[in-house]
DRENTORKOL-3810 file (N, C-alpha, C; in nm, 4 decimals):
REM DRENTORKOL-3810
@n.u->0.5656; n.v->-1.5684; n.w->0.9302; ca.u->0.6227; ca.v->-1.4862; ca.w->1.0353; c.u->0.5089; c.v->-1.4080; c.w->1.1003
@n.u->0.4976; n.v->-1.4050; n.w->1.2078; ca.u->0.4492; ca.v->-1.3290; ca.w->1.3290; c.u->0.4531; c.v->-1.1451; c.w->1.2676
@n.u->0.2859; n.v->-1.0869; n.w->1.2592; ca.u->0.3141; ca.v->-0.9584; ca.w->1.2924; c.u->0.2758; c.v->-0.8889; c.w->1.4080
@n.u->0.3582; n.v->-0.8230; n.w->1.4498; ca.u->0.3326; ca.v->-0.7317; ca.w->1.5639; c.u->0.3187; c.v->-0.5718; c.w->1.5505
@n.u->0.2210; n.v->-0.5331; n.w->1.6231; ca.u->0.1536; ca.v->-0.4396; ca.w->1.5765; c.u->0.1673; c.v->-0.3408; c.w->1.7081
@n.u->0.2117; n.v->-0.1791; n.w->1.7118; ca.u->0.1979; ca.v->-0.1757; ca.w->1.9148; c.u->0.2043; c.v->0.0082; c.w->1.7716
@n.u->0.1436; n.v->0.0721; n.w->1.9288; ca.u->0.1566; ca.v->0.2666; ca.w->1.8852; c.u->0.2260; c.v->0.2862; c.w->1.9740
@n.u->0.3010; n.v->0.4451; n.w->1.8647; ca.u->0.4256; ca.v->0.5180; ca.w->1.9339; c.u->0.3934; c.v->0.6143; c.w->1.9051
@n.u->0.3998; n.v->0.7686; n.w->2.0205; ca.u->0.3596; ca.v->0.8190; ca.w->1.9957; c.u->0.4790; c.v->0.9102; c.w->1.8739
@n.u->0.3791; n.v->1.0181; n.w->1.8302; ca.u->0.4594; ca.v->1.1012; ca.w->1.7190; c.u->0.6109; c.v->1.1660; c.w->1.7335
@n.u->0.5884; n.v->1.1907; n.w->1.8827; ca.u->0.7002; ca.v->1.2962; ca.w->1.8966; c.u->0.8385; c.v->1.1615; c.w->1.9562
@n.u->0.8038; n.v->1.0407; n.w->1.9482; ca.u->0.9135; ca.v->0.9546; ca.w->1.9772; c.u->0.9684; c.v->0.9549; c.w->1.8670
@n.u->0.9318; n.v->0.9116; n.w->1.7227; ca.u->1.0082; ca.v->0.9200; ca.w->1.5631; c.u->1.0402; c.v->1.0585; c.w->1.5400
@n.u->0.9181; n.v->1.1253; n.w->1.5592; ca.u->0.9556; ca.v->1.2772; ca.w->1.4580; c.u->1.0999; c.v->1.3174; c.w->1.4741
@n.u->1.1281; n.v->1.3724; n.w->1.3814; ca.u->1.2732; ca.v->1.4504; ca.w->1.3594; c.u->1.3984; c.v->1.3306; c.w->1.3655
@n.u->1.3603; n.v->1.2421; n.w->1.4342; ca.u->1.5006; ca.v->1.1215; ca.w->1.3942; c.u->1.4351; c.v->1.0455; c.w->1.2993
@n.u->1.3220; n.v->1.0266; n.w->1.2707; ca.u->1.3036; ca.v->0.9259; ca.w->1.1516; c.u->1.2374; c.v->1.0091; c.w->1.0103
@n.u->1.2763; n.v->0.9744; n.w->0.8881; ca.u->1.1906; ca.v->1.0393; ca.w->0.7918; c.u->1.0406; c.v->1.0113; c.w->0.7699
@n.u->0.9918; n.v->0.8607; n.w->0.8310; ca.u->0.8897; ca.v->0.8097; ca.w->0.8012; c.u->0.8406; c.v->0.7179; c.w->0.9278
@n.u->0.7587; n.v->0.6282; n.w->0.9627; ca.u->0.6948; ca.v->0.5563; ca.w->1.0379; c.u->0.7720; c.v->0.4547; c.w->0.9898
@n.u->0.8217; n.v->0.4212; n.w->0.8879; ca.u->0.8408; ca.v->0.3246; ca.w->0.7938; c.u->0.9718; c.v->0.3120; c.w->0.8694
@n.u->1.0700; n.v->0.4320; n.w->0.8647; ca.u->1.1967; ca.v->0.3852; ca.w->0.9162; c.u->1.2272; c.v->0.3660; c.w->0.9986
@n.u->1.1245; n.v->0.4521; n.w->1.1084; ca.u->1.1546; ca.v->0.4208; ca.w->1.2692; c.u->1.0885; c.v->0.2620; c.w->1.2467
@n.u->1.0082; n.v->0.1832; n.w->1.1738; ca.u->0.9549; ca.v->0.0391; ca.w->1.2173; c.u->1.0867; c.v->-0.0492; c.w->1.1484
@n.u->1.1944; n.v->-0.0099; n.w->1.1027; ca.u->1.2895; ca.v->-0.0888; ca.w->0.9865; c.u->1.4069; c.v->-0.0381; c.w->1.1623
@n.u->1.4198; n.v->0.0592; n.w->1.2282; ca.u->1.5438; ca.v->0.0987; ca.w->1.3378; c.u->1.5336; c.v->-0.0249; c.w->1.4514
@n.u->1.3569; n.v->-0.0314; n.w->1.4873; ca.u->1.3343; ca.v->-0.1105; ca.w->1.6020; c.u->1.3429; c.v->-0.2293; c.w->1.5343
@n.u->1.3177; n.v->-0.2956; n.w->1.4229; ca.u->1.3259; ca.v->-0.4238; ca.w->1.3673; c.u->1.4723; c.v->-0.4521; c.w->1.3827
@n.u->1.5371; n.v->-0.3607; n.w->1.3219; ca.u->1.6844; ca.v->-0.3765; ca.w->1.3950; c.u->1.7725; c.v->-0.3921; c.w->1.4733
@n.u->1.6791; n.v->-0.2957; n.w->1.6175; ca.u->1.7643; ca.v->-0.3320; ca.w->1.7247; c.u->1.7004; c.v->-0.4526; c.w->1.8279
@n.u->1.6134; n.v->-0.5380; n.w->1.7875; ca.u->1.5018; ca.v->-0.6015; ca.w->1.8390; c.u->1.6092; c.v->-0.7349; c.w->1.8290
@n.u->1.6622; n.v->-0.7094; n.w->1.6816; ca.u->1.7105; ca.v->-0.8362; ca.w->1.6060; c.u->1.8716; c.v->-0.7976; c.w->1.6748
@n.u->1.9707; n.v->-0.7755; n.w->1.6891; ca.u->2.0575; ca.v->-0.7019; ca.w->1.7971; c.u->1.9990; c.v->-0.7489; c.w->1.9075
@n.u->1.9619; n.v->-0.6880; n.w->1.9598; ca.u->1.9054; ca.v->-0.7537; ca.w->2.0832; c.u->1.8539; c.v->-0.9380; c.w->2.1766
@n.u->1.8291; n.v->-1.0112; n.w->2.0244; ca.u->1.8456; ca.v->-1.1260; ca.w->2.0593; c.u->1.9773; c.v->-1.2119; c.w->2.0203
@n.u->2.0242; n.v->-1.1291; n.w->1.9314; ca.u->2.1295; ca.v->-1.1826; ca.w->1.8623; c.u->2.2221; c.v->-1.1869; c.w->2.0113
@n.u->2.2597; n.v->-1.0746; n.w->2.0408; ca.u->2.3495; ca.v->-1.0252; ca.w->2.1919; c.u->2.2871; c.v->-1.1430; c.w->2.3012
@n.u->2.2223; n.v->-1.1634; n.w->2.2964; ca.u->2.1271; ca.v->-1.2666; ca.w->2.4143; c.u->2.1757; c.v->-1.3695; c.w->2.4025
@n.u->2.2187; n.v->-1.4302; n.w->2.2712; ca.u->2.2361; ca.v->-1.5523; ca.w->2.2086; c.u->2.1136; c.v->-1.6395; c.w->2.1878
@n.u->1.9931; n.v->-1.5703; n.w->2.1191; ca.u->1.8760; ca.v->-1.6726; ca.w->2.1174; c.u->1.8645; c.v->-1.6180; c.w->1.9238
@n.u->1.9272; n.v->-1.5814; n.w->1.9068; ca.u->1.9082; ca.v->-1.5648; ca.w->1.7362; c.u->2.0683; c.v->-1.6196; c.w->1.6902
@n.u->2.1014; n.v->-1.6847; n.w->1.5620; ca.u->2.1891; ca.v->-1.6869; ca.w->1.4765; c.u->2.2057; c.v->-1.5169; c.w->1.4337
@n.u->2.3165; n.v->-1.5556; n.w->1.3389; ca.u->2.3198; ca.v->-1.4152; ca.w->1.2468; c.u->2.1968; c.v->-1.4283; c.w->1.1009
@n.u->2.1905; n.v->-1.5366; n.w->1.0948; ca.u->2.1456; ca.v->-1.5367; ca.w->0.9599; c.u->1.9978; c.v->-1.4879; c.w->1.0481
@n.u->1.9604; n.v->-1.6033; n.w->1.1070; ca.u->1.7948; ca.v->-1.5709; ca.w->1.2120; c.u->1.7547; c.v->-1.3883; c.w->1.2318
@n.u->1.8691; n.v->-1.3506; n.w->1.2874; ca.u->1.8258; ca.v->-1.2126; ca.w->1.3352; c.u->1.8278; c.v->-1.0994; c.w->1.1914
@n.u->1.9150; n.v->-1.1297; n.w->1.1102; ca.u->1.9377; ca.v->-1.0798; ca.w->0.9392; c.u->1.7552; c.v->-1.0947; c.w->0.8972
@n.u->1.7157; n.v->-1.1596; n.w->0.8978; ca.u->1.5811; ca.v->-1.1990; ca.w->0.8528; c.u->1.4852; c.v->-1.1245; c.w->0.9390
@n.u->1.4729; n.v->-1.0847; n.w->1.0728; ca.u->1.3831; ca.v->-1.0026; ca.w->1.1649; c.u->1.4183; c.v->-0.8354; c.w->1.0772
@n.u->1.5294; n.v->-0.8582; n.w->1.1044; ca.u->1.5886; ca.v->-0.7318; ca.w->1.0434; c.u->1.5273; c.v->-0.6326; c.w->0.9126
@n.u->1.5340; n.v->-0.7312; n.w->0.8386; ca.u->1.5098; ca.v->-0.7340; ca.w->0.7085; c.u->1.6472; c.v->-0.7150; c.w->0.6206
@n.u->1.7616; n.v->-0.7545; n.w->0.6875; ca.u->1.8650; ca.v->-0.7072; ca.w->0.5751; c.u->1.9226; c.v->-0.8351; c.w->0.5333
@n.u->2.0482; n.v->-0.8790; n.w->0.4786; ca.u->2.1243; ca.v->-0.9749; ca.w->0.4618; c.u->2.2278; c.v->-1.0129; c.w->0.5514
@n.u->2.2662; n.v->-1.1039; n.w->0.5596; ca.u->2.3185; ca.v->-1.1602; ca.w->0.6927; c.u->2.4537; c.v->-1.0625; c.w->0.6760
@n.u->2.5082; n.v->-1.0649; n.w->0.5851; ca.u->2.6332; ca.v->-0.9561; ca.w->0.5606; c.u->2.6172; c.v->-0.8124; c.w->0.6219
@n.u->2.4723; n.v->-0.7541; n.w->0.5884; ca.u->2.4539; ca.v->-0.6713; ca.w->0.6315; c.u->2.4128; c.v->-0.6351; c.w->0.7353
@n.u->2.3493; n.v->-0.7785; n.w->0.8021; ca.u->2.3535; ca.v->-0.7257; ca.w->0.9367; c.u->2.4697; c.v->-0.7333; c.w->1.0328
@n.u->2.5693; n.v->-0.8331; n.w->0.9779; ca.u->2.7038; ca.v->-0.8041; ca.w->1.0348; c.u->2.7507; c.v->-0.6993; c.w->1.0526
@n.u->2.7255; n.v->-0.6068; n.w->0.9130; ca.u->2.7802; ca.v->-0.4612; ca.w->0.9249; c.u->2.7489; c.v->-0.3886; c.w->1.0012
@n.u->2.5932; n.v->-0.4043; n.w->1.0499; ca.u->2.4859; ca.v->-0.3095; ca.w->1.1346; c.u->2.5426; c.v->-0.3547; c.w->1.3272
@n.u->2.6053; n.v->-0.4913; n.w->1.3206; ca.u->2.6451; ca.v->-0.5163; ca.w->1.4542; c.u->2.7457; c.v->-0.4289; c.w->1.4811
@n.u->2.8145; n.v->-0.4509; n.w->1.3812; ca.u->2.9836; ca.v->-0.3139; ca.w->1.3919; c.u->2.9602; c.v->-0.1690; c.w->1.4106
@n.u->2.8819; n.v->-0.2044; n.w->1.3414; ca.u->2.8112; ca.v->-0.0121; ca.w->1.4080; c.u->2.7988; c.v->0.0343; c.w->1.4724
@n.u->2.6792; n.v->-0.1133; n.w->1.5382; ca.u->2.6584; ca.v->-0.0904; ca.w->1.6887; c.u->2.7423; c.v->-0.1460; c.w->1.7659
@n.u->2.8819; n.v->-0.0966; n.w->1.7205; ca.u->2.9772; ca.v->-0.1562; ca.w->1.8339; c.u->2.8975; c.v->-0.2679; c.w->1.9010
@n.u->2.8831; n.v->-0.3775; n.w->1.8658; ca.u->2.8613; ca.v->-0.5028; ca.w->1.8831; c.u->2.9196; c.v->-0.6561; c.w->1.8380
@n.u->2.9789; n.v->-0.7254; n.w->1.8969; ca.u->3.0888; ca.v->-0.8124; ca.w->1.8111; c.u->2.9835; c.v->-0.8992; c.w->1.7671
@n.u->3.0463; n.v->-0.8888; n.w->1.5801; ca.u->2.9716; ca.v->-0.9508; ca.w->1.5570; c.u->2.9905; c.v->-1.1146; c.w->1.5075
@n.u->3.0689; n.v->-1.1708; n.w->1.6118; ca.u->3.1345; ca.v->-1.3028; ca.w->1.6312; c.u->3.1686; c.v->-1.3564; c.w->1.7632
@n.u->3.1030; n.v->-1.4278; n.w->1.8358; ca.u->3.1328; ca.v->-1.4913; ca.w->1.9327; c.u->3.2005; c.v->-1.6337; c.w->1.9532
@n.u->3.2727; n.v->-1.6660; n.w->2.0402; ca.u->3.3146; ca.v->-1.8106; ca.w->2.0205; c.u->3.3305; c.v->-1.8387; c.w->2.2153
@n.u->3.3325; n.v->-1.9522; n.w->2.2231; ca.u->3.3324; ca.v->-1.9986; ca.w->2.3335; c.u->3.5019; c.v->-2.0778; c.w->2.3234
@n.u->3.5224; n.v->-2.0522; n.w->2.4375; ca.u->3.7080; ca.v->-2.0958; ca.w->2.4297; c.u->3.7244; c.v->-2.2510; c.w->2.4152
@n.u->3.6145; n.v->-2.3615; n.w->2.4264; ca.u->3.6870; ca.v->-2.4584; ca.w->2.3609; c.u->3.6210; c.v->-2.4542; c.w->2.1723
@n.u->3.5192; n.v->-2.4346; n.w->2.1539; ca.u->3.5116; ca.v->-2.3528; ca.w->2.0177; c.u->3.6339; c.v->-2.2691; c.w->1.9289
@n.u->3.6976; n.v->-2.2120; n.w->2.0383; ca.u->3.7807; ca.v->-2.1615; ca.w->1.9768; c.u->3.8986; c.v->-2.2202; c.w->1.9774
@n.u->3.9147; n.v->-2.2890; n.w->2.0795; ca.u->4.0259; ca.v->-2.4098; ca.w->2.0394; c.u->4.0449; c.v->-2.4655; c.w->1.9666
@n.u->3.8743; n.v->-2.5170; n.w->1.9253; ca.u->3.8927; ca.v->-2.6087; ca.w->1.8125; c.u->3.8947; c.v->-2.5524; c.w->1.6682
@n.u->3.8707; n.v->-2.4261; n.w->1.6648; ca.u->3.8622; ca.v->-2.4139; ca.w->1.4963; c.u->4.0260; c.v->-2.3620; c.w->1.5368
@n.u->4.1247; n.v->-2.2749; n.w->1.5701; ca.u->4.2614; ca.v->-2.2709; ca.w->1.6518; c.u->4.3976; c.v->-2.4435; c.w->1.5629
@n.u->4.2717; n.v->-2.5149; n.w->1.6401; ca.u->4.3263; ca.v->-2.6451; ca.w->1.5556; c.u->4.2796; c.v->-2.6901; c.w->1.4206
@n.u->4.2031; n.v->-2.6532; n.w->1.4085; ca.u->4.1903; ca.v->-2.6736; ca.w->1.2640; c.u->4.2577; c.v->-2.6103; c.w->1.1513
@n.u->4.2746; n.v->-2.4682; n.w->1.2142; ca.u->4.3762; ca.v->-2.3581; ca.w->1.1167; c.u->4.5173; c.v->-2.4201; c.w->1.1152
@n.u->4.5336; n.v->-2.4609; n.w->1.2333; ca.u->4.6641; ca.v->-2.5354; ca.w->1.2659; c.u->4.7250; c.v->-2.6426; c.w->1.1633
@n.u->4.6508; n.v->-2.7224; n.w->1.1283; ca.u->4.6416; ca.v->-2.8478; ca.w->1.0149; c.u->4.6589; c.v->-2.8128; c.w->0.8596
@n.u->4.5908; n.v->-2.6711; n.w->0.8552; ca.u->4.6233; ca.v->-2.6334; ca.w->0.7371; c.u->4.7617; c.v->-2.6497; c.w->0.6720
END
């Protein structure tokens, strides 16, 4: 994996983050959000930028009031029919 490296200044983290550490774990987060919403990441793909588990980054989409399930309407037709068969 790719590291990327960029400066921020102090007074952008201070007081919302406890550490450098967490403000670099917030933007890893919303970076990964951010492509996910785009549709150029999976869940599992963007879980991994993240650093969390795909579960958990599900949770982190809900948070961010972000759905964290998309379907396209014949997609959804078809799984629709598949429940159907059951």
């Amino acid at each position: 994996m790719a590291l990327l490296s960029f400066e921020i200044p102090d007074e952008l983290f201070a007081g919302r983050y406890p550490s450098p550490q967490a403000c670099a774990c917030a933007l890893r987060l919303a970076a990964a959000i951010h492509c996910y919403r785009r549709g150029e990441l999976s869940h599992g793909r963007a879980a991994e930028i993240a650093g969390l588990s795909r579960a958990q980054f599900i949770d982190a989409l809900t948070a961010a009031g972000e759905e964290a399930y998309t379907l396209e309407p014949d997609e959804l037709e078809h799984q629709l029919a598949v429940l159907a068969k059951r």
